[in-house]
C-alpha positions as CSV (number, residue, x, y, z in Angstrom):
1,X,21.5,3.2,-4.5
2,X,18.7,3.9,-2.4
3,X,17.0,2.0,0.7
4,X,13.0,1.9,0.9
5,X,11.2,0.4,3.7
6,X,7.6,-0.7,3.3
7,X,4.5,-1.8,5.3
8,X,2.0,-3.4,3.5
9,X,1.5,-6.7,1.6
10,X,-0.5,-8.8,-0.8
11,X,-0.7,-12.3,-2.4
12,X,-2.0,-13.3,-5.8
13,X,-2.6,-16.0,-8.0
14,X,-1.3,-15.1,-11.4
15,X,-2.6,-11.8,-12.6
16,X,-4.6,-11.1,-16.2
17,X,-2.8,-8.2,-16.5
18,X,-1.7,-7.5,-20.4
19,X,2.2,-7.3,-21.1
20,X,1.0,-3.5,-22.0
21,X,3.0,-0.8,-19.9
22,X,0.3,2.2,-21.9
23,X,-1.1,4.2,-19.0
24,X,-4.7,5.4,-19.3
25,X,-5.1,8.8,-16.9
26,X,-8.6,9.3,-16.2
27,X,-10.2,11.9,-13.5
28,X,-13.3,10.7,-11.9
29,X,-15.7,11.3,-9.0
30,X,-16.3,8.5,-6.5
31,X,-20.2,9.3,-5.0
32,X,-20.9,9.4,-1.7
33,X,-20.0,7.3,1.1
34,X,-22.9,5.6,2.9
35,X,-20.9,5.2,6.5
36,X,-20.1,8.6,8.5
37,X,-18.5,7.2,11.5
38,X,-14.3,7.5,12.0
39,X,-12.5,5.5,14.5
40,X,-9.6,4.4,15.3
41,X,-8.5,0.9,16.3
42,X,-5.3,-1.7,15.8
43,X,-4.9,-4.7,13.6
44,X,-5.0,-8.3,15.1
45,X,-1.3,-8.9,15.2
46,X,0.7,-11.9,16.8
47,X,3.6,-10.1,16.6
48,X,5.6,-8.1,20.0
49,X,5.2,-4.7,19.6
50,X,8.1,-2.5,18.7
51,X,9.1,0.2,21.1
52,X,8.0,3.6,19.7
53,X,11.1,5.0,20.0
54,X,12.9,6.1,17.1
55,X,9.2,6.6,15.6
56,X,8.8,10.5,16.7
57,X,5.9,12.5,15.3
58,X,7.4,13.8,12.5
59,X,6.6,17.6,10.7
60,X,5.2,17.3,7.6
61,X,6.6,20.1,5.8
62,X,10.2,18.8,6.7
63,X,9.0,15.5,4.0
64,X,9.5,15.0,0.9
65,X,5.7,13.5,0.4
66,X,3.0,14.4,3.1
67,X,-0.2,14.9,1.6
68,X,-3.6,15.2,4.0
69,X,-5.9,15.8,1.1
70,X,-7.4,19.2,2.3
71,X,-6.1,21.1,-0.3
72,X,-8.5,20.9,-2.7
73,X,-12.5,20.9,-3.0
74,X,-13.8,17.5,-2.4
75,X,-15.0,15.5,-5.4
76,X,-12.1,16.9,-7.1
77,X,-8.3,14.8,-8.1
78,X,-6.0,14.8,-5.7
79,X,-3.9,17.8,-5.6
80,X,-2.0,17.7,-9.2
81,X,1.4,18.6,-8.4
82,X,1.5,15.4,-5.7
83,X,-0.4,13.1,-7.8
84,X,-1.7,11.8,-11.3
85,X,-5.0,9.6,-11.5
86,X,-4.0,6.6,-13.6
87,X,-5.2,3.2,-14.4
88,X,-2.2,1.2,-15.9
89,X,-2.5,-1.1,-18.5
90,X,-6.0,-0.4,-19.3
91,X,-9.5,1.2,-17.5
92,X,-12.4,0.6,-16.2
93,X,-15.1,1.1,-13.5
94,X,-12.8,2.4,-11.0
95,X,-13.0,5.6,-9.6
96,X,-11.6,8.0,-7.0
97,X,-11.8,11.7,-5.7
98,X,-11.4,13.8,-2.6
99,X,-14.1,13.0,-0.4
100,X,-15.8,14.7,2.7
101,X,-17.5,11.5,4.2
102,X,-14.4,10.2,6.4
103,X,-11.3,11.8,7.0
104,X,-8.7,10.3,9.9
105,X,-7.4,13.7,10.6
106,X,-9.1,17.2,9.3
107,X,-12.2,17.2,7.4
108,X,-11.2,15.1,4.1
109,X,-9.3,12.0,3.1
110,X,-9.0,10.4,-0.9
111,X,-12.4,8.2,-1.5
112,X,-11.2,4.8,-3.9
113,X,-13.7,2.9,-5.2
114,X,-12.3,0.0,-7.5
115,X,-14.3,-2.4,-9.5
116,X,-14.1,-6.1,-8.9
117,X,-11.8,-6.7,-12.5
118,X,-8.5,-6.2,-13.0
119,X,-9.3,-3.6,-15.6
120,X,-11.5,-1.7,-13.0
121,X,-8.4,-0.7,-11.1
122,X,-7.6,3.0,-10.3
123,X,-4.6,4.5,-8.7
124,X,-2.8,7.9,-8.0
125,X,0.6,7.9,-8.4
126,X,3.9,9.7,-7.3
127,X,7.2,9.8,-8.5
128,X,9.0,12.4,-7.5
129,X,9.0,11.8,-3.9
130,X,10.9,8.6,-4.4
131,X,12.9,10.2,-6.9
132,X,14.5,12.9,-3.6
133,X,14.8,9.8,-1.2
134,X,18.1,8.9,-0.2
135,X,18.5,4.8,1.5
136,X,16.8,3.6,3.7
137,X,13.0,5.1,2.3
138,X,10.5,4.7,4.6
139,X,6.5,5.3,4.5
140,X,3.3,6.0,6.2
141,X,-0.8,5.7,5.0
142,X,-3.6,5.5,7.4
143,X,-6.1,3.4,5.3
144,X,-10.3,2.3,5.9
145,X,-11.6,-0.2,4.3
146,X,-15.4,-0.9,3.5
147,X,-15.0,-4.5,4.1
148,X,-12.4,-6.5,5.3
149,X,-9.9,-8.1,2.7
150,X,-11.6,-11.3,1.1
151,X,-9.7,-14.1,0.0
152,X,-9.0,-13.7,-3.5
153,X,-5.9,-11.5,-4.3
154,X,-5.9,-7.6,-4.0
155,X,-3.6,-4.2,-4.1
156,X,-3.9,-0.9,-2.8
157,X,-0.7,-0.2,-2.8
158,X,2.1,-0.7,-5.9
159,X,5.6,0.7,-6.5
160,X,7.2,0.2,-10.0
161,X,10.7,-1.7,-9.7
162,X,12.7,-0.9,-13.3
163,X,15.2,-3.8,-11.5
164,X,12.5,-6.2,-11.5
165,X,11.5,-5.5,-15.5
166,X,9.0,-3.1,-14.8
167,X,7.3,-4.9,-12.5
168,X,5.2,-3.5,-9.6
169,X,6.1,-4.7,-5.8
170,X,2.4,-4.5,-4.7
171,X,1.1,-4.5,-1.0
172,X,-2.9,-5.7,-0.8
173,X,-4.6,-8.7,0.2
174,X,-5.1,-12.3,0.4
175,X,-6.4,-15.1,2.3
176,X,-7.9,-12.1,4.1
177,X,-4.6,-10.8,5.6
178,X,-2.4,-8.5,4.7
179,X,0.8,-9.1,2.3
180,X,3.3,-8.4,-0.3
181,X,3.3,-9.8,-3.7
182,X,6.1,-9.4,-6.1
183,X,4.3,-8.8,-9.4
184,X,7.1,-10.6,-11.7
185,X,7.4,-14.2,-10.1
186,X,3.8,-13.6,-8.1
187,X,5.9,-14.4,-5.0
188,X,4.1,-13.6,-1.4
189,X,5.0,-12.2,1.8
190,X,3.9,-14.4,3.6
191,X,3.7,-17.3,1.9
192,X,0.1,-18.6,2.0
193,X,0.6,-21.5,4.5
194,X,-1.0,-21.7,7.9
195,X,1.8,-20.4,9.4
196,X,2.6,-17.5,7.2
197,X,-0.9,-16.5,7.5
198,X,-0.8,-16.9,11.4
199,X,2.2,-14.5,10.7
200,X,0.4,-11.5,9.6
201,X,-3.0,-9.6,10.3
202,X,-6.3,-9.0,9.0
203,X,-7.1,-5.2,8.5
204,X,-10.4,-4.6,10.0
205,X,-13.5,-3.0,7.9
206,X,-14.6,0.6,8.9
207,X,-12.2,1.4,11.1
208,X,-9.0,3.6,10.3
209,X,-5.5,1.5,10.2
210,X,-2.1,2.4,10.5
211,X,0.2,0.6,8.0
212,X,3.9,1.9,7.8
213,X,6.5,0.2,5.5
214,X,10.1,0.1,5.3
215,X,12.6,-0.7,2.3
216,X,16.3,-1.3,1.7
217,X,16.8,-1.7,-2.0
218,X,20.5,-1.9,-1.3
219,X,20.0,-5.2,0.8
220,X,16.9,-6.2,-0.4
221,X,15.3,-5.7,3.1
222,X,11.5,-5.3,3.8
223,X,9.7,-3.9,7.1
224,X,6.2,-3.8,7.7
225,X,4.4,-2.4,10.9
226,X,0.5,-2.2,11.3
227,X,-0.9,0.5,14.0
228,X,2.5,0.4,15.4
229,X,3.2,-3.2,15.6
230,X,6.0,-5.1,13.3
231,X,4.4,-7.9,11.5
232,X,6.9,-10.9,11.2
233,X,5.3,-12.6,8.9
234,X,5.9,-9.0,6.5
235,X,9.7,-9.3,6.5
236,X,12.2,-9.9,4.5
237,X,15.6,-10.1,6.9
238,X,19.1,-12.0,6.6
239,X,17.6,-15.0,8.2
240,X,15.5,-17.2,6.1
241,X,11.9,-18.6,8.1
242,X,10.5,-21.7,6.9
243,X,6.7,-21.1,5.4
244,X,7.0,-17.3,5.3
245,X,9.9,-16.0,3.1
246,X,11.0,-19.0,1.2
247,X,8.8,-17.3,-1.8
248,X,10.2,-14.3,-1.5
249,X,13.6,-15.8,-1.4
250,X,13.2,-17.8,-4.5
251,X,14.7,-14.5,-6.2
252,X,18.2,-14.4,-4.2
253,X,19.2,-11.0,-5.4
254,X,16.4,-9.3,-5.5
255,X,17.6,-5.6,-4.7
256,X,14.4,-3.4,-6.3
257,X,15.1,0.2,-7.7
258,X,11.7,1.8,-7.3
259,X,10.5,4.3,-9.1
260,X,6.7,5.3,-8.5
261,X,4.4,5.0,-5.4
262,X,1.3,4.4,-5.7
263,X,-2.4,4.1,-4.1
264,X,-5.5,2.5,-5.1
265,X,-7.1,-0.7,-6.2
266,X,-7.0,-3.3,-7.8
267,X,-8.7,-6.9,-8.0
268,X,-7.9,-10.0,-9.6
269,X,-10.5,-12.0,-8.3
270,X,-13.5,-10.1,-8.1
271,X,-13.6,-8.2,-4.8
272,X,-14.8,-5.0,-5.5
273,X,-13.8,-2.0,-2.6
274,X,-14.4,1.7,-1.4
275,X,-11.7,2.6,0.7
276,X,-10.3,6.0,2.4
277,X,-7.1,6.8,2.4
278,X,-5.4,9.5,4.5
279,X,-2.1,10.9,5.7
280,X,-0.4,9.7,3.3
281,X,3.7,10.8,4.2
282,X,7.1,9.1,2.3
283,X,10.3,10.1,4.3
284,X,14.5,8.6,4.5
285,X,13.6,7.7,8.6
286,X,9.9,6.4,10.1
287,X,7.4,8.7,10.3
288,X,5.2,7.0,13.0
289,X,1.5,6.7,13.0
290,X,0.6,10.0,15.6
């Protein structure tokens, strides 16, 4: 079986979404972005940093999934033969294209712009990048937000686990930090106590972020790094930590087979968002963040 490795999270309060597993596909154009300015800067973390060795810069025609978004005219889809435009379950208001506006490297990144209901979620999605992966997978998207995460529960990130019942492992927001939520039991990583919030990082608004993520489906493993940095409290390891994992843990043998990746948003408490996202690379070692 193969091993993924993630780096993003999100927490939720039990989501309205139907039972449904239809697929709407919609193309739309987001309009235009009112901020112009693109920098660069890292998360709040409490975590050490991790030495940058064995995190080289990495050539991204050697990957099985590296996609900078130049490739086609902006206000258009995402290039069709990396990604499909869906909204699962049912549509709404959300929206997405290619976008001029911001880009963290070259002249375009993708432009989300997702409605504050969970029917207003839109996401592209690939499969057959995960589908080529070999254990461990690992991944890499440089995201900006509009405003930082709020404290109802969000995703802009999901991957479909057919071990799980067809239930997504999402990566968003909550308690405005960073986390994983595991869509079947609405488990969180980390759980939602002072300390497990200590434990991760806000994602700062208007400002371009590096979140990597790491995944062993054979153990069951989780790794998530933000502009470099592991997050502790966005692990799952063989050691158990009181107030963070014990959630996550509740499912002892949860060993996901994953079968989609997926980028977007999605709301389940009313935040609406326009993000960028950029440099968006899946690969069987890390990928690093130059």
């Amino acid at each position: 079986m193969r091993r993924l490795v993630l780096l993003l999270a999100a927490c939720s309060p039990a989501d309205p979404a139907t039972t449904s597993e239809a697929t709407t596909t919609t193309t739309t154009t987001a309009p235009p972005d009112p901020t112009t300015s693109s920098t660069t800067s890292s998360a709040a973390s409490t975590s050490t940093p991790e030495p940058t060795t064995g995190a080289p810069a990495t050539d991204c025609a050697d990957l099985p999934l590296c996609d900078d978004f130049e490739g086609v005219p902006a206000g258009d889809p995402p290039d069709a033969a990396r990604w499909t435009v869906t909204s699962p379950n049912c549509s709404g208001a959300g929206a997405l294209a290619v976008d001029a506006a911001q880009a963290h490297t070259g002249a375009q990144s993708l432009r989300v712009d997702g409605g504050g209901g969970y029917c207003d979620h839109v996401f592209v999605a690939n499969t057959a990048a995960i589908a080529a992966l070999a254990t461990p997978v690992y991944g890499r998207v440089w995201l900006r937000l509009a405003a930082p995460l709020g404290q109802g529960h969000t995703t802009f990130m999901t991957l479909r686990d057919v071990a799980d019942g067809d239930k997504d492992l999402r990566m968003g927001g909550q308690s405005e930090i960073l986390m994983w939520n595991r869509e079947s039991d609405d488990a969180t990583l980390p759980s939602l106590s002072p300390v497990g919030i200590s434990m991760s990082a806000a994602i700062p608004a208007a400002t371009w972020t590096c979140v990597e993520f790491m995944i062993d489906e054979d153990e069951g493993l989780l790794t998530t790094w933000v502009d470099g940095v592991a997050l502790s409290g966005l692990a799952v390891d063989s050691e158990p930590t009181p107030d963070v994992d014990q959630q996550w843990l509740g499912k002892p043998m949860w060993r996901p087979s994953l079968t989609d990746f997926k980028l977007g948003w999605e709301s389940y408490a009313g935040q609406t968002m326009t993000l960028h996202i950029d440099d968006v690379a899946l690969a069987d070692r890390r990928i690093g963040c130059d």
